[in-house]
C-alpha positions in Angstrom: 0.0 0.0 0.0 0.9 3.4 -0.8 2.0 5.6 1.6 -0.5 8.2 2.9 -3.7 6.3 2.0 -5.3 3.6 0.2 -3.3 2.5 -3.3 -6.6 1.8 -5.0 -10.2 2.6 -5.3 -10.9 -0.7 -3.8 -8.8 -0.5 -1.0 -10.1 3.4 -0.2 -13.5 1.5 -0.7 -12.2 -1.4 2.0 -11.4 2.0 4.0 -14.4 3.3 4.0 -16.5 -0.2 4.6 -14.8 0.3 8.4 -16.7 3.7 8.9 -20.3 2.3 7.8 -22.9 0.2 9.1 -25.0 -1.1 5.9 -23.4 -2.1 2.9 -25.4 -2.3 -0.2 -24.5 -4.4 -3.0 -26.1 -3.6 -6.2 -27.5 -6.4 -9.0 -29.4 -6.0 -12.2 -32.3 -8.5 -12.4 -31.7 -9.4 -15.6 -28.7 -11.5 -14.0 -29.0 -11.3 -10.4 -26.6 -13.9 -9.9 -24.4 -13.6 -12.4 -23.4 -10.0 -11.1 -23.2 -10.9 -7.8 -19.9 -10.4 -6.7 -18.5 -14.1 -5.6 -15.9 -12.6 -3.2 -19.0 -10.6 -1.3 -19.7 -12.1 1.9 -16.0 -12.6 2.6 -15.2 -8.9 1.5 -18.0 -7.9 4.1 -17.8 -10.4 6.5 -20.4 -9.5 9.3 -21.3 -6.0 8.3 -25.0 -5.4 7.7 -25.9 -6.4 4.3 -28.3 -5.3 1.4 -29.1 -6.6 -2.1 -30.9 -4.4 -4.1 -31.2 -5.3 -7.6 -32.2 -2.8 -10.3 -34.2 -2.6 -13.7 -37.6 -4.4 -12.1 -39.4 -3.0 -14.7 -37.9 -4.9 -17.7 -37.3 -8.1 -15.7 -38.7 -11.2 -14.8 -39.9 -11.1 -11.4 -41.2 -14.1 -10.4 -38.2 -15.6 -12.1 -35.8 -13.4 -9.9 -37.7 -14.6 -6.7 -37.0 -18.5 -7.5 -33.6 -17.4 -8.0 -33.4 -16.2 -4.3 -34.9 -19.6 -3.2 -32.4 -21.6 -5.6 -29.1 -19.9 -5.8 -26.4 -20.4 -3.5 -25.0 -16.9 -4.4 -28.5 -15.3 -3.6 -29.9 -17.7 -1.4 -30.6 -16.6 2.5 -30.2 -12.9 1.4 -32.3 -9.9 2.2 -32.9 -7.9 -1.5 -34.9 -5.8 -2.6 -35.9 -5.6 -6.3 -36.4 -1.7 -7.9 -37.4 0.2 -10.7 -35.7 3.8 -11.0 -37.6 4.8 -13.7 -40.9 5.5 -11.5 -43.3 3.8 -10.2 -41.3 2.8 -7.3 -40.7 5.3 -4.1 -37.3 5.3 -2.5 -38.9 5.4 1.0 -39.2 2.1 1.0 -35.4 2.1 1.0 -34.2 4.0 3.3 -37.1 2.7 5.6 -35.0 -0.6 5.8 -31.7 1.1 5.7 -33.3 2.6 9.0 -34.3 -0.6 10.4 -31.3 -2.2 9.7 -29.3 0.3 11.4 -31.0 0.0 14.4 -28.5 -2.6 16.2 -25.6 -0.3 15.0 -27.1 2.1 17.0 -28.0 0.6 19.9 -24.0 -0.4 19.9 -23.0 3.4 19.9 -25.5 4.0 22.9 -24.1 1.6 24.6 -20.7 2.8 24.7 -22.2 6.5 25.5 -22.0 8.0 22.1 -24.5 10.3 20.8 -26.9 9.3 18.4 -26.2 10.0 14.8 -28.0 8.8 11.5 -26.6 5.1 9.7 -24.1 5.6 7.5 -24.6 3.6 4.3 -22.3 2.7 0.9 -23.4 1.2 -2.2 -21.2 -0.9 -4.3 -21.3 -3.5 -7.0 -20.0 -4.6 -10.1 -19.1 -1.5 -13.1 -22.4 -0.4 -14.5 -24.7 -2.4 -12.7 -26.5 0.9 -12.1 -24.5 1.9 -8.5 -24.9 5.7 -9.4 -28.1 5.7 -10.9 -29.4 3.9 -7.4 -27.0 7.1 -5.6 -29.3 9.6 -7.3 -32.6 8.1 -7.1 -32.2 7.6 -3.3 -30.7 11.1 -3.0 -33.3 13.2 -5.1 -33.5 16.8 -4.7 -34.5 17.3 -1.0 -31.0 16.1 0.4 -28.7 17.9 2.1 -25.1 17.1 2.1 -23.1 16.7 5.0 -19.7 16.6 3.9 -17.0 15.1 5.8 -17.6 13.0 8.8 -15.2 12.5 11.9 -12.8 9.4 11.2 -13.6 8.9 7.8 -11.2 9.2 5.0 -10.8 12.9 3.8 -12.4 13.8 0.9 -15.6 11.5 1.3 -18.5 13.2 1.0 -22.2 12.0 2.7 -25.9 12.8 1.7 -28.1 12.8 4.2 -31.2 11.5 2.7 -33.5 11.1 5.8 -33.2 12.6 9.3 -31.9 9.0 10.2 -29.8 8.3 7.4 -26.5 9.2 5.6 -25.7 8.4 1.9 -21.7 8.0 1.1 -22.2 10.3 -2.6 -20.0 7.8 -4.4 -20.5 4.5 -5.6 -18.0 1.6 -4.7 -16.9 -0.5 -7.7 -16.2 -4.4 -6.7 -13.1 -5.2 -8.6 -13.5 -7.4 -11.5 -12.7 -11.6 -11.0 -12.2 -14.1 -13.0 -15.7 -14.8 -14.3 -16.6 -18.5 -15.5 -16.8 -18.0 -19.4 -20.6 -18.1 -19.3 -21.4 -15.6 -16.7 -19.2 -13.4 -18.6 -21.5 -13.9 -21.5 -24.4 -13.0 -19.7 -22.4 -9.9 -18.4 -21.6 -8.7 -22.3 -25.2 -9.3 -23.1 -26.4 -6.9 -20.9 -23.5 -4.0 -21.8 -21.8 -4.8 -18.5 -18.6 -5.8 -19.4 -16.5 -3.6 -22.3 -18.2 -4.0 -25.6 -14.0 -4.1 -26.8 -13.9 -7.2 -25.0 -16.4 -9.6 -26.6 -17.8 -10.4 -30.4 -21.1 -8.8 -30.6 -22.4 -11.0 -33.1 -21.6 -14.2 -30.9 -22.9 -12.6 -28.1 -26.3 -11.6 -29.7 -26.3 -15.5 -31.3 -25.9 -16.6 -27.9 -29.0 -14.2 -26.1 -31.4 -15.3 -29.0 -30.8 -18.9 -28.4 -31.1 -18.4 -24.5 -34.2 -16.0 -25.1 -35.7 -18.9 -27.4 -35.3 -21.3 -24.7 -36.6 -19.4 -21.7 -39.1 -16.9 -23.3 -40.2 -18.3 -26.7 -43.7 -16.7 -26.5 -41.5 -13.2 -26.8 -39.7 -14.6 -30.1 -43.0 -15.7 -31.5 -44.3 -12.1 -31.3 -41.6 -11.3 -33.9 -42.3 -14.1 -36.3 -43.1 -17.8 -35.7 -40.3 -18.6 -37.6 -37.8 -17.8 -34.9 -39.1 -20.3 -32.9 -37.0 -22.9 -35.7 -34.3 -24.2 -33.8 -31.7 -23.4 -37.2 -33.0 -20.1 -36.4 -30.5 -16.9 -35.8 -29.4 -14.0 -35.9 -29.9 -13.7 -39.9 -33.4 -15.0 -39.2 -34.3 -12.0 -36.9 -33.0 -9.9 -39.8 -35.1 -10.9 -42.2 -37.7 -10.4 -40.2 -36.8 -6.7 -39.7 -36.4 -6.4 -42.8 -32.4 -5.5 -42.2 -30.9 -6.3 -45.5 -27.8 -5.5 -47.2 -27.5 -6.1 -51.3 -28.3 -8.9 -52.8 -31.2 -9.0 -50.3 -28.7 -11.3 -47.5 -29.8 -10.4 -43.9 -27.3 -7.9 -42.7 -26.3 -9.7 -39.7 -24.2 -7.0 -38.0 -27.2 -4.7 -37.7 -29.5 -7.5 -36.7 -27.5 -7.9 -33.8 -27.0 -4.5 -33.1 -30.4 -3.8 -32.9 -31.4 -7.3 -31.1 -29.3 -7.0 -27.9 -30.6 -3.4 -28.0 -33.8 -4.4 -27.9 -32.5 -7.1 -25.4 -30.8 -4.4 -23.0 -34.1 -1.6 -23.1 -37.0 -4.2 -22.6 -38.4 -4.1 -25.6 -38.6 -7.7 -26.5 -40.4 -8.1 -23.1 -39.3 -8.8 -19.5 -36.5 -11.6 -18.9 -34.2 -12.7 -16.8 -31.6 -14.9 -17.9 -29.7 -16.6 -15.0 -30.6 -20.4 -15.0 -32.7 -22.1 -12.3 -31.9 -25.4 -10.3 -33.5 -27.8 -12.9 -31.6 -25.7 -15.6 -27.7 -25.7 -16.7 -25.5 -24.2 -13.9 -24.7 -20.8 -14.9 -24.0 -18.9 -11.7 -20.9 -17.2 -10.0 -20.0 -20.0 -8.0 -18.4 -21.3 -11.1 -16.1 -18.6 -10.6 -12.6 -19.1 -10.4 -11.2 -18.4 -7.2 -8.6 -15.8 -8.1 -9.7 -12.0 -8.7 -8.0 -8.7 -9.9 -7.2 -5.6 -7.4 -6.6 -3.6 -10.6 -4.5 0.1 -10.1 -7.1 0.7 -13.1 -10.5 0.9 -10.8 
């Protein structure tokens, strides 16, 4: 470690964990489990502990909710499931961040300190939606509180109820060694750098996953994407996305596919696989993961 603080974000996240008394960990519900950190509950150990997963609106809930009775990444844990887009009212939030809290500050009583509101931090995987969450909880009314006694300097806090303070800054889990196929699921939902996988695989791969889990949404489009030869050419031609010659341009159809994937527009889905399905989640992980100078 550097001296005179932390030598990465992660670490001056690690830092900061110390000072809090709820951590929240972000998921999309899309792929709860697949962006559920694997190195979490040792990261954490016994620090209060929320799952709030994002994007409620364009996912599957009931599919999410067996997911939290099947998954041994998810399984046991409180989450809540949001939509930032309306519709939803952070109160309910920061009502449990509130309850939660409560022990921390019976501990601080205890020892004859005053009261003061729970301190809370959001982190997650990059672009799970960390900041977005930030700004929805924070909203217009919030005051910030700048610096707090014994917390690193520079760290500023939101307090967002009378009973509650924000850290302003999302905390980004440093990336692992995914298994191959939750990385997949990662790049179909524009979590991972688009430089770093083939769209047009990628695309080839949601399709077939999408006519496994949700044909009724493929059948919408045409019935004859339902044919197991079926592909991305197929969805294509039935946009009408041609290139000379009249040959499906392929390229655009999977642009525009994991588009439509990634805003909702084919329907609600979530992709991570249930118990009497493949095994596709983060315990497949490898154990080794990256504190990169980078994050």
């Amino acid at each position: 470690m550097k001296k005179g603080g932390p030598r990465t974000a992660f670490q001056h996240l690690l830092e900061l964990v110390k000072w809090v008394d709820i951590v929240v960990e972000v998921l999309d519900s899309r792929i709860p489990v697949s962006t559920r950190h694997p190195k979490s509950r040792s990261l954490f150990g016994n620090k209060p502990h929320l799952l709030v997963s994002t994007k409620e609106d364009i996912a599957d809930a009931d599919r999410v909710r067996l997911l939290f009775d099947q998954s041994p990444v998810l399984k046991d844990e409180r989450c809540l499931m949001v939509s930032l887009k309306g519709g939803d009212n952070p109160k309910r939030i920061i009502k449990e961040f509130v309850h939660m809290g409560e022990a921390a500050q019976k501990k601080l009583a205890a020892k004859g300190f005053r009261p003061r509101p729970v301190r809370v931090c959001i982190v997650g995987l990059p672009n799970v939606g960390k900041s977005s969450l930030i700004n929805w909880l924070i909203g217009k009314r919030s005051t910030r509180v700048g610096n707090q006694p014994g917390i690193t300097r520079g760290t500023q806090w939101v307090r967002v109820h009378p009973q509650v303070e924000l850290l302003d800054t999302p905390g980004i889990l440093p990336p692992v060694a995914f298994h191959p196929l939750t990385y997949e699921r990662l790049a179909m939902f524009n979590l991972v750098p688009e430089a770093k996988y083939d769209y047009e695989v990628v695309a080839q791969k949601a399709f077939e996953d999408l006519r496994q889990i949700y044909p009724h949404l493929l059948a919408k489009i045409s019935e004859d994407l339902l044919d197991p030869r079926a592909g991305i050419a197929e969805f294509a031609k039935a946009r009408n996305l041609v290139i000379s010659g009249g040959k499906p341009d392929v390229a655009r159809g999977a642009q525009i596919f994991l588009a439509n994937l990634r805003d909702g527009r084919l329907g609600r889905i979530t992709f991570d696989r249930l118990a009497n399905e493949e095994n596709l989640d983060n315990s497949e992980a490898q154990d080794a993961w990256q504190d990169d100078e980078s994050l």
